[in-house]
N, CA, C and O atoms as a GROMACS GRO file, in nm:
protein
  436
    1UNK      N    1  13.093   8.346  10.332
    1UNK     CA    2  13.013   8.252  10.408
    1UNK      C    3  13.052   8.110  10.366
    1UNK      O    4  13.055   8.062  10.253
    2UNK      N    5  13.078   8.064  10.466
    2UNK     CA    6  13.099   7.877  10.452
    2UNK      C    7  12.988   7.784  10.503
    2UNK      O    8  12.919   7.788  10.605
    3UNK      N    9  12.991   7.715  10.420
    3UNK     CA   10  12.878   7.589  10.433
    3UNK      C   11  12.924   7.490  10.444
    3UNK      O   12  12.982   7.463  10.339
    4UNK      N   13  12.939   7.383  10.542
    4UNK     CA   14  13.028   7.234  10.571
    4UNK      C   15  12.902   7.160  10.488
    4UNK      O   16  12.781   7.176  10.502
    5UNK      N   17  12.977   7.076  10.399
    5UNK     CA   18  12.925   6.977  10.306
    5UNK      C   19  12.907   6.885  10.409
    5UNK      O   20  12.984   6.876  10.505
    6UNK      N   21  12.783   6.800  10.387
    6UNK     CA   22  12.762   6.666  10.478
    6UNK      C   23  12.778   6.586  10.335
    6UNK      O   24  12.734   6.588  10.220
    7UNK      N   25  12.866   6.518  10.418
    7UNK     CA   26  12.891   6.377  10.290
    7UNK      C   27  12.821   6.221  10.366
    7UNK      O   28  12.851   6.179  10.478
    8UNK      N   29  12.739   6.167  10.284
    8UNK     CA   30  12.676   6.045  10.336
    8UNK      C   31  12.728   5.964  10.386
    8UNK      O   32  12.844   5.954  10.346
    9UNK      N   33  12.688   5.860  10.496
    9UNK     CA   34  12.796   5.785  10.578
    9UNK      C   35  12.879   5.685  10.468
    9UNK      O   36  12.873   5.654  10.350
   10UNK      N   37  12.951   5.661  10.578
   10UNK     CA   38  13.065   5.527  10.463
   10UNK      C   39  12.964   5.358  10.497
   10UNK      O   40  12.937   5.313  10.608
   11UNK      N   41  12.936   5.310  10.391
   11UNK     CA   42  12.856   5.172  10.427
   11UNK      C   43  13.005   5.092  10.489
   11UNK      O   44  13.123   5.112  10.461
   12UNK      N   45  12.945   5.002  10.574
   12UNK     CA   46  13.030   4.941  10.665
   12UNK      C   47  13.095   4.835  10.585
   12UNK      O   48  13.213   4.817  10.616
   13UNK      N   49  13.049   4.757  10.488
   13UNK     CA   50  13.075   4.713  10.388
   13UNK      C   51  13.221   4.762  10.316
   13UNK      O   52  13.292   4.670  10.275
   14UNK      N   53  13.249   4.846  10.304
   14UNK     CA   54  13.310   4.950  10.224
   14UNK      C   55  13.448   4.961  10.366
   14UNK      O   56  13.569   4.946  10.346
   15UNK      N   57  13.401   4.982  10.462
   15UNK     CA   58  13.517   5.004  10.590
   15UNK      C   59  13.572   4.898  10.640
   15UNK      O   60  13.671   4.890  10.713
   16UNK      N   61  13.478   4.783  10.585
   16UNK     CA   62  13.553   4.657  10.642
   16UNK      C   63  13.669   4.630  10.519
   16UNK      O   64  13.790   4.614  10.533
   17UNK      N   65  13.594   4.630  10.402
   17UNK     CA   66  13.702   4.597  10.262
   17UNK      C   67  13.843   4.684  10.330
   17UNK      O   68  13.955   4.638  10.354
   18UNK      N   69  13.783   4.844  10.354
   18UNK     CA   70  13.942   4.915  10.322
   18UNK      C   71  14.001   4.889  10.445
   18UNK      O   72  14.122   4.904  10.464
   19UNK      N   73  13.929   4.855  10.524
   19UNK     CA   74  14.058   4.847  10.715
   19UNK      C   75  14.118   4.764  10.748
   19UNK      O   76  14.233   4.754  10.790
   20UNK      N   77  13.981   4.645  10.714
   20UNK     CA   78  14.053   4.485  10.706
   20UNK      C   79  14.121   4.382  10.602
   20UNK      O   80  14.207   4.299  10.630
   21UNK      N   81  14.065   4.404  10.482
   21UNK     CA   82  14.124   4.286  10.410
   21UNK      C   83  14.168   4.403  10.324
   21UNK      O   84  14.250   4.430  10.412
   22UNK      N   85  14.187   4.486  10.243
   22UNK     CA   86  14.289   4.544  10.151
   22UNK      C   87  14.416   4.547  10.243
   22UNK      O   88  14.525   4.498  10.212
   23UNK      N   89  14.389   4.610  10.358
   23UNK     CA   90  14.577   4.568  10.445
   23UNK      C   91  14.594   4.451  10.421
   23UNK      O   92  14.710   4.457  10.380
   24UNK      N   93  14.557   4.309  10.412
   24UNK     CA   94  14.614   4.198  10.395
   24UNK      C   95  14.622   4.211  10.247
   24UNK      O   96  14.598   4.097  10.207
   25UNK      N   97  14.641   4.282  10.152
   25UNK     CA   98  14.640   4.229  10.016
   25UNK      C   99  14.526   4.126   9.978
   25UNK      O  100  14.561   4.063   9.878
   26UNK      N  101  14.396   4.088  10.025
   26UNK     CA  102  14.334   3.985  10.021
   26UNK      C  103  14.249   4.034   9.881
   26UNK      O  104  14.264   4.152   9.849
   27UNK      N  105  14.164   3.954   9.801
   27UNK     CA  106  14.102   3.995   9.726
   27UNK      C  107  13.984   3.887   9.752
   27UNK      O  108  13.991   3.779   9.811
   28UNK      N  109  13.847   3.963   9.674
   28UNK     CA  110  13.706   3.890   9.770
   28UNK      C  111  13.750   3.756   9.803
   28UNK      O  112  13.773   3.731   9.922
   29UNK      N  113  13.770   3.635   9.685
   29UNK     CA  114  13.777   3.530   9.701
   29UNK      C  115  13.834   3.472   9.838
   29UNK      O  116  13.773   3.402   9.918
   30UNK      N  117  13.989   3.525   9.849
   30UNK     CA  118  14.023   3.538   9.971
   30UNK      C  119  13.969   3.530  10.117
   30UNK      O  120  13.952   3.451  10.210
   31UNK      N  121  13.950   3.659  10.081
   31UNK     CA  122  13.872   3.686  10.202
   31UNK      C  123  13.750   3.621  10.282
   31UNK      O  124  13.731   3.623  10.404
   32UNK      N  125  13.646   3.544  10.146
   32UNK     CA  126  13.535   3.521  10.168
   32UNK      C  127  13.584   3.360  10.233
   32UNK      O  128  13.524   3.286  10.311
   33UNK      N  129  13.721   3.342  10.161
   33UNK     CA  130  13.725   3.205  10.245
   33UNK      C  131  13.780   3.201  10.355
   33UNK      O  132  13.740   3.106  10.424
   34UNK      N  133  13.878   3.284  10.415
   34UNK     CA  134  13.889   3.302  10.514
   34UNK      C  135  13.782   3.300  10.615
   34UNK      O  136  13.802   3.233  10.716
   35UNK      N  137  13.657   3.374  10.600
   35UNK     CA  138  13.522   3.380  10.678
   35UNK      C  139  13.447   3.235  10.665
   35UNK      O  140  13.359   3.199  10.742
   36UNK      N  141  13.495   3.163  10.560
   36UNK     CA  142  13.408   3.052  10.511
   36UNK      C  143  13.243   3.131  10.505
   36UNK      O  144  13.157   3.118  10.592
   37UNK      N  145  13.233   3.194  10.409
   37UNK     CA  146  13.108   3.222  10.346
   37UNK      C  147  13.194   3.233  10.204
   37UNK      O  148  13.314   3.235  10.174
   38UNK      N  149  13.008   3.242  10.101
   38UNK     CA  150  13.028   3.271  10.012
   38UNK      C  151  13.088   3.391   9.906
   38UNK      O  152  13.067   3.510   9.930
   39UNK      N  153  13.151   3.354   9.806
   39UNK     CA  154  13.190   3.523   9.764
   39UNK      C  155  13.124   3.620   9.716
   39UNK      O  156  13.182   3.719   9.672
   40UNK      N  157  13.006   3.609   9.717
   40UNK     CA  158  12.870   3.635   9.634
   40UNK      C  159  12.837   3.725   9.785
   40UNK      O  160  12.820   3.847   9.788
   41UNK      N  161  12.833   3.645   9.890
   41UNK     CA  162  12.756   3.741   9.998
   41UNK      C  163  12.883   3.846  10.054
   41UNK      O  164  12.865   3.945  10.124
   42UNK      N  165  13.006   3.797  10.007
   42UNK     CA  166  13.103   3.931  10.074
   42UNK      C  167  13.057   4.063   9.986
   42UNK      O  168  13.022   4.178  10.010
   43UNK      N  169  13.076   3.980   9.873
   43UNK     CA  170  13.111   4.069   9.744
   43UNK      C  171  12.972   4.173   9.777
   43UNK      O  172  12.992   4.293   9.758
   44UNK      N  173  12.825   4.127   9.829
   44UNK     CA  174  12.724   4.193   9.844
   44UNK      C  175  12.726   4.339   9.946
   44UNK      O  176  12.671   4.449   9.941
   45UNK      N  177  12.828   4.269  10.040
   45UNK     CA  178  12.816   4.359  10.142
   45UNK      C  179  12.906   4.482  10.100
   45UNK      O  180  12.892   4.599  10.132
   46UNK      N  181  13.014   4.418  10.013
   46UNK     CA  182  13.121   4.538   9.980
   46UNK      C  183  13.072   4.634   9.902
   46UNK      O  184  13.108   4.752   9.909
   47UNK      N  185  12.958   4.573   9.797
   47UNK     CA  186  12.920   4.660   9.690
   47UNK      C  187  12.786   4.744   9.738
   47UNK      O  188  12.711   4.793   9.654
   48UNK      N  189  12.759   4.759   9.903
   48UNK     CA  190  12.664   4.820   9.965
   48UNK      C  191  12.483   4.725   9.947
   48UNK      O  192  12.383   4.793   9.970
   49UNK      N  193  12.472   4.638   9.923
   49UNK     CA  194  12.380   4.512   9.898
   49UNK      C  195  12.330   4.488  10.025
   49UNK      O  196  12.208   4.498  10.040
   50UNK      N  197  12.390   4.464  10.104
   50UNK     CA  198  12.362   4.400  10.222
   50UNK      C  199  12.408   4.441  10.362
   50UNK      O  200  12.468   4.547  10.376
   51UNK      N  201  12.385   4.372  10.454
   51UNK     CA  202  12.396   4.460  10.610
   51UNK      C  203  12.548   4.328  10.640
   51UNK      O  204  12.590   4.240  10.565
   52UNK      N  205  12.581   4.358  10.748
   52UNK     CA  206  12.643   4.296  10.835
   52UNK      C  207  12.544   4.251  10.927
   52UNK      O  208  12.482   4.339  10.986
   53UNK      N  209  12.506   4.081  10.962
   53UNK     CA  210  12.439   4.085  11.058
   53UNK      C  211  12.506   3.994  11.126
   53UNK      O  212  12.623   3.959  11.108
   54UNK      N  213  12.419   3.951  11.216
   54UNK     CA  214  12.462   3.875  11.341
   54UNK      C  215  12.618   3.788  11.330
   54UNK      O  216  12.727   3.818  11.378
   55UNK      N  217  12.572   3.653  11.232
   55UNK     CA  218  12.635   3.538  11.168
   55UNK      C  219  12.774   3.607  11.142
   55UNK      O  220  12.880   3.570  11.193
   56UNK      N  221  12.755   3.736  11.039
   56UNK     CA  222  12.874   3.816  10.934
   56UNK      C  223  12.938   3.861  11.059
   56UNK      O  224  13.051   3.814  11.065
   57UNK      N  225  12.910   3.928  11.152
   57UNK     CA  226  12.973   4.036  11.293
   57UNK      C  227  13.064   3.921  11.356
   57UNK      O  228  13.173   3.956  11.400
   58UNK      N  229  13.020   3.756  11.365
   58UNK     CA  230  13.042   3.708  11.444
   58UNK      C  231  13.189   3.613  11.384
   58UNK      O  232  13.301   3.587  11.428
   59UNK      N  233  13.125   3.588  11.283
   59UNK     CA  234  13.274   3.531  11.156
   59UNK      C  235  13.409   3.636  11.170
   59UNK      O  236  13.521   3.600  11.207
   60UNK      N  237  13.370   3.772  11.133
   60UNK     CA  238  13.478   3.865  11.087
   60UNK      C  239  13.482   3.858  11.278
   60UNK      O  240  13.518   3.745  11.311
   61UNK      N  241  13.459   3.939  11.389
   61UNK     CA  242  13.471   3.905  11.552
   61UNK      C  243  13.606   3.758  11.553
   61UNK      O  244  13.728   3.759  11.560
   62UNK      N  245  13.511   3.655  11.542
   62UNK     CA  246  13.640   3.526  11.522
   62UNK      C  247  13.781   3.560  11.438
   62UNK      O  248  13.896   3.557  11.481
   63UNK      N  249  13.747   3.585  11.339
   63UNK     CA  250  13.896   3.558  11.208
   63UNK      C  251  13.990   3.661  11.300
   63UNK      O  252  14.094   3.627  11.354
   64UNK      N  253  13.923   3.816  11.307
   64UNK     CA  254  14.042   3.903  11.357
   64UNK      C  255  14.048   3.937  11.493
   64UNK      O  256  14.070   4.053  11.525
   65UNK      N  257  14.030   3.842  11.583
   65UNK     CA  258  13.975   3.878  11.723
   65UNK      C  259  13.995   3.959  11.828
   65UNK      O  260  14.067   3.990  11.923
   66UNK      N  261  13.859   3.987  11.740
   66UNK     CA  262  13.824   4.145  11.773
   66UNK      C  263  13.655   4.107  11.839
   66UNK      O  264  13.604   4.006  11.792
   67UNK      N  265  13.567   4.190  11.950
   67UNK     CA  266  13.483   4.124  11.977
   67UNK      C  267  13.368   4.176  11.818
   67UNK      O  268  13.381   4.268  11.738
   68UNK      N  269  13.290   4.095  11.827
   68UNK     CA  270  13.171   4.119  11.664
   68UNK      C  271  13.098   4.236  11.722
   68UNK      O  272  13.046   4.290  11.624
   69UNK      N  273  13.074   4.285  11.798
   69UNK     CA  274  13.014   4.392  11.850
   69UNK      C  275  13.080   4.520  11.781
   69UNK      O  276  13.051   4.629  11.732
   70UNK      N  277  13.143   4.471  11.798
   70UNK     CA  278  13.279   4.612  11.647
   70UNK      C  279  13.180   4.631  11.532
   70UNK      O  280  13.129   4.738  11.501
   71UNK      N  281  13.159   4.509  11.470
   71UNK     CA  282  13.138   4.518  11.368
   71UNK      C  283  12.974   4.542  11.348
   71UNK      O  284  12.919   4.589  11.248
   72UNK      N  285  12.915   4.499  11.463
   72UNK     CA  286  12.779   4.515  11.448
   72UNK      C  287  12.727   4.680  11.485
   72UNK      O  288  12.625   4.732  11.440
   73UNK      N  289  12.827   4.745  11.579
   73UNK     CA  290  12.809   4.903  11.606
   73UNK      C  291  12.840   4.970  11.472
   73UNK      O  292  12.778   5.070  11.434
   74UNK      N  293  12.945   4.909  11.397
   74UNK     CA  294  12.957   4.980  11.258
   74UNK      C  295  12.789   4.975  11.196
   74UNK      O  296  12.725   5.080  11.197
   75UNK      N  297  12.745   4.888  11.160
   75UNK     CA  298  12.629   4.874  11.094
   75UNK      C  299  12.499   4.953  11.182
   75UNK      O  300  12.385   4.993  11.158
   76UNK      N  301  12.567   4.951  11.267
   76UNK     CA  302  12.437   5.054  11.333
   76UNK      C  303  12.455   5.161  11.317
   76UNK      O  304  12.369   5.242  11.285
   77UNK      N  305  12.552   5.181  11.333
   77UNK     CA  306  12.623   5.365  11.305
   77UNK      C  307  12.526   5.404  11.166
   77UNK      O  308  12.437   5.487  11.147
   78UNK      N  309  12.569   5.338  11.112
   78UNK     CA  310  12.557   5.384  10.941
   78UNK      C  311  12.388   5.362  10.936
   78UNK      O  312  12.330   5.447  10.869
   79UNK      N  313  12.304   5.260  10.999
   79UNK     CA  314  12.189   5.280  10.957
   79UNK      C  315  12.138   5.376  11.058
   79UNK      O  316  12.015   5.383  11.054
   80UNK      N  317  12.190   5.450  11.143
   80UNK     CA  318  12.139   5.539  11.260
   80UNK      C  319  12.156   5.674  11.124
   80UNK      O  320  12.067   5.737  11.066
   81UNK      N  321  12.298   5.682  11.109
   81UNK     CA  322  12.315   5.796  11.018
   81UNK      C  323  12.218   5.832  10.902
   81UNK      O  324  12.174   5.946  10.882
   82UNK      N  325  12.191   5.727  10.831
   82UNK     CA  326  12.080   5.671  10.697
   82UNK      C  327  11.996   5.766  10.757
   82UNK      O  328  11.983   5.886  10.732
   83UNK      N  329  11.922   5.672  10.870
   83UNK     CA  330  11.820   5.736  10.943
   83UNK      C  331  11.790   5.885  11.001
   83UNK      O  332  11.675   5.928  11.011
   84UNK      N  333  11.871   5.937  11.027
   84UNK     CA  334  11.853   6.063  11.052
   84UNK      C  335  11.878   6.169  10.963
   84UNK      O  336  11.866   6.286  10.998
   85UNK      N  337  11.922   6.127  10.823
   85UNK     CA  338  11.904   6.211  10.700
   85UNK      C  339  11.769   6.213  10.672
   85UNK      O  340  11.707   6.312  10.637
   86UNK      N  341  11.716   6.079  10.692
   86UNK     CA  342  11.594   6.095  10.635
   86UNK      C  343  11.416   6.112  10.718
   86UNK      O  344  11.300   6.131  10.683
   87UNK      N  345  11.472   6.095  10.809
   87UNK     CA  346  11.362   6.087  10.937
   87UNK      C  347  11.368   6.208  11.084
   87UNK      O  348  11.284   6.245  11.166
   88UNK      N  349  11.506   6.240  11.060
   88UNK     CA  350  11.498   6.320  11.216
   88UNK      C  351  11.439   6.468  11.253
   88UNK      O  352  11.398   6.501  11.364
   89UNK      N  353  11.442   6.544  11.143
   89UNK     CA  354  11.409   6.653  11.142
   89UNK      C  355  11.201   6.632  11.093
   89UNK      O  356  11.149   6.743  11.102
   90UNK      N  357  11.114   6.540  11.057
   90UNK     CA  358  10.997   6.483  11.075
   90UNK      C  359  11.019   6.481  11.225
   90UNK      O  360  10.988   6.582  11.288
   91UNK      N  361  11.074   6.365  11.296
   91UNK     CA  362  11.036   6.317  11.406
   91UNK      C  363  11.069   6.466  11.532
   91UNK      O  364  10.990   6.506  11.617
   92UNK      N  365  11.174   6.505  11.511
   92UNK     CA  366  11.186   6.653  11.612
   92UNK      C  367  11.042   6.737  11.600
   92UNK      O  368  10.977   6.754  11.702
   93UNK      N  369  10.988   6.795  11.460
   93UNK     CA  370  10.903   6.853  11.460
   93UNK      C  371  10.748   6.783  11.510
   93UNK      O  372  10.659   6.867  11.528
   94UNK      N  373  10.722   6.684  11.526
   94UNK     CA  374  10.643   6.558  11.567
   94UNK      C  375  10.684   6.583  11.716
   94UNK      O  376  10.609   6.662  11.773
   95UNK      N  377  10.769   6.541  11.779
   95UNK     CA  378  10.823   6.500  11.918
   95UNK      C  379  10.877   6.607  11.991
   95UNK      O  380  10.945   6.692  11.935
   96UNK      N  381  10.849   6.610  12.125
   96UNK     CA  382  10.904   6.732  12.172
   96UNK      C  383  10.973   6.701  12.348
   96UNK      O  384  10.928   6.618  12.428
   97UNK      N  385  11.051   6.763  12.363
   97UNK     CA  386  11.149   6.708  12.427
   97UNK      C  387  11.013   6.703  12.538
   97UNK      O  388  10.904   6.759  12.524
   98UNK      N  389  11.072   6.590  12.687
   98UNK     CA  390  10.994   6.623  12.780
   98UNK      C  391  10.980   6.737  12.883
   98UNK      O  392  10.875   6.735  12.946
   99UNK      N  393  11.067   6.837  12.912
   99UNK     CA  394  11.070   6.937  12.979
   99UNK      C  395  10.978   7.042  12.881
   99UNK      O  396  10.882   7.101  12.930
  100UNK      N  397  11.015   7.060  12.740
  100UNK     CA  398  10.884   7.157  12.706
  100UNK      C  399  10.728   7.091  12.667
  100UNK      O  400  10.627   7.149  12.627
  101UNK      N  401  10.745   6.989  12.686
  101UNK     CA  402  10.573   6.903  12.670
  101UNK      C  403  10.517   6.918  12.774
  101UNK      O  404  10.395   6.932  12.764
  102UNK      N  405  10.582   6.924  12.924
  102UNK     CA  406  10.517   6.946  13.036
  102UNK      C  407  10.496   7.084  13.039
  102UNK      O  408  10.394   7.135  13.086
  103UNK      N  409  10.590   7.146  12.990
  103UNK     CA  410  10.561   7.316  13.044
  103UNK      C  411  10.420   7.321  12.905
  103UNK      O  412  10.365   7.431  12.904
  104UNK      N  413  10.378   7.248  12.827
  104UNK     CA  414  10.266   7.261  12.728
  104UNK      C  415  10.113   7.231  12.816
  104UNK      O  416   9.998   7.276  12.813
  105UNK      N  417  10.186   7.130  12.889
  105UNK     CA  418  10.095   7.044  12.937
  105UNK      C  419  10.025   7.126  13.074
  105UNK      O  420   9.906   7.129  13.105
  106UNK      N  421  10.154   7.200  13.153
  106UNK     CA  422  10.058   7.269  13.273
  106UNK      C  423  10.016   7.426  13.209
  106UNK      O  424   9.998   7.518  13.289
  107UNK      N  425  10.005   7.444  13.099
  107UNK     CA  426   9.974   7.582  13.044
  107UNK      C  427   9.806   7.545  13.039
  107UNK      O  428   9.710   7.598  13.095
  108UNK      N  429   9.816   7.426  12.945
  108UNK     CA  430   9.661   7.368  12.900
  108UNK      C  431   9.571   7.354  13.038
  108UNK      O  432   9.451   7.379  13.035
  109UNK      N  433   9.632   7.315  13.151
  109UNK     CA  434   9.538   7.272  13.268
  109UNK      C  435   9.463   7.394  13.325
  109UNK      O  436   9.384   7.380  13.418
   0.00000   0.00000   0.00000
């Protein structure tokens, strides 16, 4: 019998370091100036600290132009994933699709 290991998502943080700036050889400092932010807030996001938001999607979008929506679906991915380790199987047993809530619903009438 086989069991597929679920391995936790990759923080986006972590996918931007290895996709984007380790191919350039860049190291934080680098990099962070390239974005013109600080190295303190790259360094946050790499070390899983912090999100990618709007401002961050829209800097890294500019430098490699690429639209920031890239970068902001990454960060959603990963907190969708977060989220459904820890919430989805609560909310399924809670929530029930609408085709069997109605067939609940004309049983009760």
């Amino acid at each position: 019998m086989t069991t597929s290991q679920k391995y936790p998502p990759v923080h986006p943080g972590k996918t931007l370091w290895r996709k984007f700036f380790e191919p350039l050889n860049f190291n934080l400092e680098q990099a962070a100036n390239a974005l013109k932010i600080p190295t303190y807030q790259l360094q946050d996001l790499v070390d899983e600290k912090s999100k990618i938001d709007l401002e961050i999607a829209y800097r890294l979008g500019r430098y490699f132009q690429i639209e920031p929506e890239m970068f902001l679906n990454l960060q959603q991915r990963y907190d969708f994933e977060l989220w459904k380790d820890r919430q989805e199987s609560f909310v399924k047993r809670q929530v029930k699709p609408r085709s069997e809530a109605g067939k609940v619903n004309q049983v009760s009438q």
